[in-house]
C-alpha positions in Angstrom: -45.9 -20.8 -8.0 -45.2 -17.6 -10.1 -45.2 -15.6 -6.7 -42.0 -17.9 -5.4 -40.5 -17.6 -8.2 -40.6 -13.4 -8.6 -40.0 -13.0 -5.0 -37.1 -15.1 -5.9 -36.3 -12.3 -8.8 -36.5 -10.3 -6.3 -34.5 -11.5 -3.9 -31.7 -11.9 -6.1 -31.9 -8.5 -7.9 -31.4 -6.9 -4.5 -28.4 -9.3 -3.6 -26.8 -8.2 -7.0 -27.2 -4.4 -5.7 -25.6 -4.9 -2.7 -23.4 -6.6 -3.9 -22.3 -4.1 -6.5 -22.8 -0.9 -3.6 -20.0 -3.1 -1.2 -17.9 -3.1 -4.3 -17.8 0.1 -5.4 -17.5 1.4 -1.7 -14.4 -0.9 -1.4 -13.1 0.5 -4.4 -13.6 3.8 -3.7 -11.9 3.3 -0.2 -8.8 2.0 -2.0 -6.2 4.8 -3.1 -4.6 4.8 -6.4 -1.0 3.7 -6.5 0.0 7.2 -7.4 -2.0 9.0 -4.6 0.2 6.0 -2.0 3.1 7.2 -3.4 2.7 10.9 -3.2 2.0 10.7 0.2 4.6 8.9 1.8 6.9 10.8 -0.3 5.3 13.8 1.0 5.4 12.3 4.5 9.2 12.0 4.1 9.7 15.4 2.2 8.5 16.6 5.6 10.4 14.4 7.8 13.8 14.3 6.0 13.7 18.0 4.1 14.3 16.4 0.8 15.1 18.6 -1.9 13.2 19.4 -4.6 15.8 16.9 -7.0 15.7 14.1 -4.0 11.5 14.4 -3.8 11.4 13.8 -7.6 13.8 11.0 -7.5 11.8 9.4 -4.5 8.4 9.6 -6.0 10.0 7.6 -8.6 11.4 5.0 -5.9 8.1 5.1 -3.9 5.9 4.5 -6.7 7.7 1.7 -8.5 8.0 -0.2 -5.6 4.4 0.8 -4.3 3.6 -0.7 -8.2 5.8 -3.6 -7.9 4.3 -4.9 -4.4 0.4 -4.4 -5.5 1.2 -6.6 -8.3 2.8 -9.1 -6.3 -0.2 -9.0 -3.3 -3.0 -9.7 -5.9 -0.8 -12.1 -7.7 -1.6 -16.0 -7.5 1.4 -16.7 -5.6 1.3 -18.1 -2.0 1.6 -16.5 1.0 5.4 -17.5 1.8 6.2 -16.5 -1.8 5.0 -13.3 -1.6 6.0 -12.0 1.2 10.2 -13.1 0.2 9.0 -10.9 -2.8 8.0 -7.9 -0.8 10.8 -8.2 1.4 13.2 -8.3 -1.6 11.5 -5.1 -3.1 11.9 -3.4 0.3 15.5 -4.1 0.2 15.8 -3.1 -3.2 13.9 0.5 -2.3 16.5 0.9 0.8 19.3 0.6 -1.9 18.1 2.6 -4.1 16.9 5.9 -1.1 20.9 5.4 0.1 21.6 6.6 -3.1 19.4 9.2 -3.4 19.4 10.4 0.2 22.5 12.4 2.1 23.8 10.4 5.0 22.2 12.2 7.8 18.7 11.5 6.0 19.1 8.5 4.9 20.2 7.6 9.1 17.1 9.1 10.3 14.8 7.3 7.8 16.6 4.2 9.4 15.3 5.4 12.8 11.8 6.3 12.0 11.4 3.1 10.2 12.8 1.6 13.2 10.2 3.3 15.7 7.0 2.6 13.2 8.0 -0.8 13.0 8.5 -1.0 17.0 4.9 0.5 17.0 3.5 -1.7 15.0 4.8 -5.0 16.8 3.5 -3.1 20.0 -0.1 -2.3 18.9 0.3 -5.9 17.6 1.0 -7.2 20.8 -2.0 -5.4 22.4 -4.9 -6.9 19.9 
């Protein structure tokens, strides 16, 4: 009887482990909201030759909404609710890049948003 029992010790120790090493390899996986922001503001540095002014100022953008949107996806709220949110803050970031942007770049970050999400719906279509 003691045998079942500490191979059931055992047993569960080891699920507790992996457990914890699927964790901790998930959370290493996940970038930090800042690193998510830096890089698609360096991504559109690139693409739209902001200046040094407009890259500050889009960091800013990028990371509040990038902040905004992570709090909303691992919020309690359902699916249909979150996603009006989302949509709302990705109006609200368009606003706010028209203002920071010249016309010319803010017309091509129309059209390469454009393309991605034509991508997207593509690969979509495919799986």
């Amino acid at each position: 009887m003691d045998s079942y029992f500490y191979e059931k010790r055992k047993d569960m120790k080891n699920l507790i482990f992996i457990s914890f090493f699927f964790v901790s390899a998930l959370a290493l996986g996940q970038k930090s909201i800042d690193d998510r922001a830096k890089e698609q503001t360096d991504a559109m540095k690139t693409q739209l030759n902001l200046t040094p002014e407009q890259y500050t100022k889009v960091l800013e953008i990028n990371r509040g909404i990038i902040q905004k949107n992570t709090d909303i996806e691992n919020s309690s709220y359902s699916a249909e609710v979150k996603r009006e949110i989302i949509q709302s803050n990705r109006k609200a970031r368009k606003a706010m890049l028209k203002d920071v942007l010249t016309a010319a770049q803010y017309e091509k970050l129309e059209e390469i948003v454009k393309v991605k999400r034509e991508e997207a719906r593509e690969s979509e279509i495919k799986q």
